[in-house]
C-alpha positions as CSV (number, residue, x, y, z in Angstrom):
1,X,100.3,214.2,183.4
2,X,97.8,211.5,183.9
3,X,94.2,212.6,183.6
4,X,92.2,211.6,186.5
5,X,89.2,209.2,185.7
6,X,85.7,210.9,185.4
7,X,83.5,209.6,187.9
8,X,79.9,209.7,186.2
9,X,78.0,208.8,189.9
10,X,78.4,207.4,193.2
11,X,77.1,204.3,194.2
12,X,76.0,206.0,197.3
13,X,74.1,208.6,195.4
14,X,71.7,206.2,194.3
15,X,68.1,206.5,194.5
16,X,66.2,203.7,197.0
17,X,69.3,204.3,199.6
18,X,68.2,204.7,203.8
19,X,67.3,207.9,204.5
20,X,69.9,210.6,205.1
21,X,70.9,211.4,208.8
22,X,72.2,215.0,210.3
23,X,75.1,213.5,212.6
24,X,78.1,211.5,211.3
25,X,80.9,210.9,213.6
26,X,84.2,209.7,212.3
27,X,86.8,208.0,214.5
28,X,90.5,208.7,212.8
29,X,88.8,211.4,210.0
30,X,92.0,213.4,209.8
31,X,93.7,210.1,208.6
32,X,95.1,209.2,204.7
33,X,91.4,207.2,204.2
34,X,89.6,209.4,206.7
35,X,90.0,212.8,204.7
36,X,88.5,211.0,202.0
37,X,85.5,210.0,203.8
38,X,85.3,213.1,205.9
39,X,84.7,215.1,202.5
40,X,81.9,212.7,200.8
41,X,80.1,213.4,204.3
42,X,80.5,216.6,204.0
43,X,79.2,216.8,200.2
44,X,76.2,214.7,201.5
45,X,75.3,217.4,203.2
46,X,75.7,216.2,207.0
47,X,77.5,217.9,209.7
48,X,80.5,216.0,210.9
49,X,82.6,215.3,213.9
50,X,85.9,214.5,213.2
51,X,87.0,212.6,216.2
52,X,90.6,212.7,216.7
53,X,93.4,212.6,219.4
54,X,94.9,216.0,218.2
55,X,92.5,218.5,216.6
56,X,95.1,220.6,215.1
57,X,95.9,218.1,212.8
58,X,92.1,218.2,211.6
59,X,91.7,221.5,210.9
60,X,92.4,221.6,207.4
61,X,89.2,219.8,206.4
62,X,87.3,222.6,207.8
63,X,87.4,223.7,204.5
64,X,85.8,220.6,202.6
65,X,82.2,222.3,204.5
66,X,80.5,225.1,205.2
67,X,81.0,227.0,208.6
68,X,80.0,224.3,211.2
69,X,79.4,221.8,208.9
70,X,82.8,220.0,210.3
71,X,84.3,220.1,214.1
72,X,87.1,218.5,215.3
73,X,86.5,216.8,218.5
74,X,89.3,215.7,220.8
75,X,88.4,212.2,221.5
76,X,91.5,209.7,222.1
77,X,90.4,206.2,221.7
78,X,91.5,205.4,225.1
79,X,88.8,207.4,226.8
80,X,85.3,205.9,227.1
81,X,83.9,209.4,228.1
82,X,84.9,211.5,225.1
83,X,84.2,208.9,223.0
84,X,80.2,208.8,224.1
85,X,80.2,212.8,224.0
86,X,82.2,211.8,220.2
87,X,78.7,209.5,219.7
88,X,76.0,211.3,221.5
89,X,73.2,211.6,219.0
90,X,74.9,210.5,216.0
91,X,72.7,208.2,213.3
92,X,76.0,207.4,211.5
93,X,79.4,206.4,213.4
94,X,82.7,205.2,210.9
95,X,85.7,203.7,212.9
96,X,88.9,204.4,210.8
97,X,91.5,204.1,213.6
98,X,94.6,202.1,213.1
99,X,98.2,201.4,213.0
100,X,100.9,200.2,211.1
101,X,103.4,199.5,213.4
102,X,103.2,199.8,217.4
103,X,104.8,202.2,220.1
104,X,105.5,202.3,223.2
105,X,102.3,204.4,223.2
106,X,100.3,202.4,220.9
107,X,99.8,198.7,220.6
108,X,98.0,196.6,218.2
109,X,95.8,195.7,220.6
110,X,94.8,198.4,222.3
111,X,93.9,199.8,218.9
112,X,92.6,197.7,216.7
113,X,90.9,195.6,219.6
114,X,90.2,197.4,223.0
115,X,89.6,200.8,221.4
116,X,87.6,199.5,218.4
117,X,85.0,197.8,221.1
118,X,85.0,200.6,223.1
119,X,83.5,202.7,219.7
120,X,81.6,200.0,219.1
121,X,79.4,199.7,222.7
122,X,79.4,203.6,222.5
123,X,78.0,203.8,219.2
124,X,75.3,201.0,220.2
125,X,74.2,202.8,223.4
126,X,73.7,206.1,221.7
127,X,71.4,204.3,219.3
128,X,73.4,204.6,215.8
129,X,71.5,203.5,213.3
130,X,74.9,202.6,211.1
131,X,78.6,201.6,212.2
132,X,80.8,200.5,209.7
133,X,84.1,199.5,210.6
134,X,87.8,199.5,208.8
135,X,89.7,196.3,209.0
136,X,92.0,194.5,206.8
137,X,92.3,191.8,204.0
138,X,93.8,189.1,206.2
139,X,92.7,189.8,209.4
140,X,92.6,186.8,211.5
141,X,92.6,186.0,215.0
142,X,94.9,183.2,214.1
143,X,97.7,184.7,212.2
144,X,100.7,184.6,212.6
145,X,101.1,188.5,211.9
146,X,100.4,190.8,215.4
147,X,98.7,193.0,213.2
148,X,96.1,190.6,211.7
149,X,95.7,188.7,214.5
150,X,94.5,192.3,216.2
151,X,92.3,192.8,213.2
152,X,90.8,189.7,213.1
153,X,90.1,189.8,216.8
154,X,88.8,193.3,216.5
155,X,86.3,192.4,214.1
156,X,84.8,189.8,216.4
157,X,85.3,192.5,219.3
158,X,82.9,194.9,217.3
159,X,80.4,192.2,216.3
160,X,79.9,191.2,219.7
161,X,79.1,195.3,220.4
162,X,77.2,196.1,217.5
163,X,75.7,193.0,215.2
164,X,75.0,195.0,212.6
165,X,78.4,196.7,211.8
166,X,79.5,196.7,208.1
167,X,83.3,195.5,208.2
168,X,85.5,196.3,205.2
169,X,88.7,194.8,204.5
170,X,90.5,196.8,201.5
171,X,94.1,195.5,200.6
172,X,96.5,198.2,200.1
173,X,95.4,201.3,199.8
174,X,96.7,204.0,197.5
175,X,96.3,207.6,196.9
176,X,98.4,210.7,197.1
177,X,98.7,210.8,200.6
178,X,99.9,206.8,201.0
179,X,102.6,205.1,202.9
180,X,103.2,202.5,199.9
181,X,104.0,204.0,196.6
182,X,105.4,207.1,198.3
183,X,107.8,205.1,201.3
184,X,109.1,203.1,197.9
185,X,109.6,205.6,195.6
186,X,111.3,207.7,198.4
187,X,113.7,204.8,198.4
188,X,114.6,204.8,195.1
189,X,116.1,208.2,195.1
190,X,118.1,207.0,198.6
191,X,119.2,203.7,197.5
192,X,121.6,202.3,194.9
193,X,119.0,199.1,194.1
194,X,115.5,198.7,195.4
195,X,115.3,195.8,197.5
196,X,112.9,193.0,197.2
197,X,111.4,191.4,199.5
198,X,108.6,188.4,199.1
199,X,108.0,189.5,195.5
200,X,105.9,186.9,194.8
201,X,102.9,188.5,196.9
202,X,100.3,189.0,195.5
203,X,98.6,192.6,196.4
204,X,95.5,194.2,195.2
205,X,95.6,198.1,195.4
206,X,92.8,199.7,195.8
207,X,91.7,203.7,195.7
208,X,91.5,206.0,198.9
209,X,88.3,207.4,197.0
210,X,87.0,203.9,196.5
211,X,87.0,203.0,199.9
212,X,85.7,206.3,201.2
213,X,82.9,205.6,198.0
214,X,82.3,202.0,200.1
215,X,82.1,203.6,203.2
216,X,79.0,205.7,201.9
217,X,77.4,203.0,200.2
218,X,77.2,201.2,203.3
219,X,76.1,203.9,205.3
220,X,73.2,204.2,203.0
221,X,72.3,201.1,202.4
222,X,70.4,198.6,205.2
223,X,71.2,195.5,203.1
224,X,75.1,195.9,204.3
225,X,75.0,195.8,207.7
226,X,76.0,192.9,209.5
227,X,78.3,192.3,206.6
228,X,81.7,192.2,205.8
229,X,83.2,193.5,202.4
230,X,86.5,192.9,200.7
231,X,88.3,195.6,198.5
232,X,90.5,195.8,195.9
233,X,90.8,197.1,193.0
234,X,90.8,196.3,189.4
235,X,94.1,194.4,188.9
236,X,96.1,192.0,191.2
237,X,99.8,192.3,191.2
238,X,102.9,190.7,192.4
239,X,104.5,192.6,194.8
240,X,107.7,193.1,192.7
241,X,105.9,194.0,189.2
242,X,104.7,197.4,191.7
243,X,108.4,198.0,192.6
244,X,109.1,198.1,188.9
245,X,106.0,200.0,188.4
246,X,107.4,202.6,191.2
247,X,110.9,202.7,189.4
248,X,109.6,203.2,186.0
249,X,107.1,206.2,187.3
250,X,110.1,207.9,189.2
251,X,112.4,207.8,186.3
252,X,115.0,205.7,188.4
253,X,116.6,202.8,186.1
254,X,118.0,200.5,189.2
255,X,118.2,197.2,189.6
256,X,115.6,195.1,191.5
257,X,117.3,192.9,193.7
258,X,116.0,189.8,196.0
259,X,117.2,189.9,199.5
260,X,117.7,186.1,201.4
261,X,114.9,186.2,203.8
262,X,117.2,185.5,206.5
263,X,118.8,188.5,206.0
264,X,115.5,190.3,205.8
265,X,114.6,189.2,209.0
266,X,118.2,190.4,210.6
267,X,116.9,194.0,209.2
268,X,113.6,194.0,210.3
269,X,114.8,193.0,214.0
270,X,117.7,196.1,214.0
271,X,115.3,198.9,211.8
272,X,112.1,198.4,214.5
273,X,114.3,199.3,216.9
274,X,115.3,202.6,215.1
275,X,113.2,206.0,215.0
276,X,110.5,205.4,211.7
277,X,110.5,201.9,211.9
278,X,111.0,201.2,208.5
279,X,110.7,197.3,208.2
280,X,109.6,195.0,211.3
281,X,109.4,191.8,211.7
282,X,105.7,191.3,211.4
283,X,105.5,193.4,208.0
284,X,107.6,190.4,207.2
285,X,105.1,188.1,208.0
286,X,102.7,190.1,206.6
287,X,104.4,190.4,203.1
288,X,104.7,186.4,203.3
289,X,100.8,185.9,202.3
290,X,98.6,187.5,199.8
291,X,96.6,190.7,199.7
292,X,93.8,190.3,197.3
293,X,90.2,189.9,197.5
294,X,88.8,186.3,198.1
295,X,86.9,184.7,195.3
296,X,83.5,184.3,197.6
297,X,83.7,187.5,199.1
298,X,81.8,191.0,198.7
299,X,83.4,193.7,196.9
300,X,83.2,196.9,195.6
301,X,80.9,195.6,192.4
302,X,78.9,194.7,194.8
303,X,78.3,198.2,196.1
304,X,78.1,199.4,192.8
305,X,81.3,200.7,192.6
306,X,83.9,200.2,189.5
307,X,87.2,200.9,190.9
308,X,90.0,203.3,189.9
309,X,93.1,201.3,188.9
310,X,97.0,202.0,189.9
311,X,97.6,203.5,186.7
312,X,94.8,206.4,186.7
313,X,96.4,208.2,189.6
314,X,99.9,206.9,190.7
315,X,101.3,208.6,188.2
316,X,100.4,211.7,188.5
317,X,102.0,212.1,192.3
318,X,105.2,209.9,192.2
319,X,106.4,212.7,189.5
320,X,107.8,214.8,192.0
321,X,110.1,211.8,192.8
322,X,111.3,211.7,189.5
323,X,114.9,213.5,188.7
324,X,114.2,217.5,188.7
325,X,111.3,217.4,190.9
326,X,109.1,215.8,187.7
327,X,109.8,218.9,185.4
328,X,111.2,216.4,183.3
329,X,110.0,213.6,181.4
330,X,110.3,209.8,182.3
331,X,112.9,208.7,180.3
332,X,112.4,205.6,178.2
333,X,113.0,202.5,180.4
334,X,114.7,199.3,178.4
């Protein structure tokens, strides 16, 4: 089993940081990257609304506090009431909504843009001192991608709110919870070849815990906000290289096999039509440009934070994927 890295401090444990508040309030906390965030609160000693559309689903990180410590508050994103009662007297606010794909009930839009100002002018009228908000590598109000273009305008929507929101843009994110290394290696026990699709990509993966760790660091730190920060972590890869990673980890010797983006696009157009939406035609246009962190931009060194690499925790939870449930070894892969 891979031996998770020792982490020897937080950046946002440093001494000279703002001082620390009583009231955080996080938008999406029962989410892959909001559990994460939700618990470094929580260690930090503050009390913590988890504001969410269904509080059942938060419940379980009651446990990551003491008895109060964290409280679920039903708080959908469409309404501007709950989310000022989600705000009231909260120093720190952390938006964490989003979507990969749309709904009939959610759009890109109303998420990523309508619902991400209405946090935003909340958050400002009830006087937070801090709001730092999740985007996207790539977002742009001029892509060609529905879902960067909503990023990209969102991030102008909250700017407009609240000047001195922190933005950060992490490429793909990975952890035990993700929908990336587990929705592939769930495919290679399903399929007779893993498909490949733009392989050329480049992507930058970067740690669940790291970007909670940036979120922190940001709160805690005046000299972020207004700022925008890019993360990824310590190694950029092509796209297919982490499909062969995935097939090596779960044991399955397949071939890896380019599909004519034509036919690609035939797929995407019948499969996000079908329950689960596994491919749609803007993840296609999404996997046509690169995921890594810009050479000018702000990153997790920055923050004082070394990342966690692919190869430190994939490992250790794409095992049950392997053949026998991961009881035994990966065999030896020519």
């Amino acid at each position: 089993m891979t031996k998770r890295p020792m982490r020897a401090g937080y950046a946002w444990m440093t001494t000279g940081a703002a001082a620390m508040t009583d009231v955080a309030t996080v938008f999406g906390g029962s989410g892959f990257i909001g559990r994460y965030v939700v618990r470094r609160l929580a260690k930090a000693g503050k009390t913590v609304r988890v504001a969410v559309r269904d509080t059942e689903k938060a419940l379980f990180l009651k446990t990551a506090g003491s008895i109060g410590q964290i409280v679920p508050l039903h708080t959908p994103v469409s309404d501007n009431a709950a989310i000022k009662r989600a705000v009231a007297g909260a120093d720190w606010v952390v938006n964490l909504v989003g979507i990969l794909t749309e709904s009939r009930v959610a759009r890109f839009e109303s998420i990523h843009v309508d619902a991400a100002a209405r946090i935003a002018d909340a958050a400002k009228a009830a006087g937070a001192k801090r709001l730092i908000h999740l985007s996207a590598i790539g977002a742009d109000p001029a892509s060609d991608s529905r879902y960067a273009m909503s990023k990209g305008a969102g991030e102008g929507a909250v700017r407009g709110m609240f000047p001195g929101a922190t933005i950060l843009r992490p490429s793909v994110v990975f952890g035990p919870e993700d929908e990336f290394f587990n929705r592939f290696a769930a495919m290679s026990r399903l399929l007779p070849f893993m498909p490949v699709i733009q392989g050329a990509t480049r992507m930058q993966p970067v740690f669940a815990g790291d970007v909670a760790d940036a979120v922190m660091a940001c709160l805690l730190s005046d000299e972020t906000a207004g700022k925008t920060f890019e993360l990824g972590g310590p190694k950029v890869w092509m796209f297919v290289d982490l499909l062969a990673y995935i097939l090596k980890q779960t044991g399955r010797d397949l071939p890896l096999v380019n599909m004519p983006v034509l036919l690609t696009k035939i797929q995407a157009f019948v499969l996000e039509r079908l329950p689960g939406k596994l491919l749609t035609t803007d993840q296609l246009r999404m996997l046509a440009h690169d995921n890594v962190v810009a050479s000018d931009a702000l990153g997790l060194a920055d923050l004082g934070i070394s990342p966690v690499a692919v190869e430190q925790i994939v490992p250790d939870y794409l095992a049950r994927y392997r053949p026998g449930g991961g009881r035994r070894p990966v065999p030896a892969m020519v």
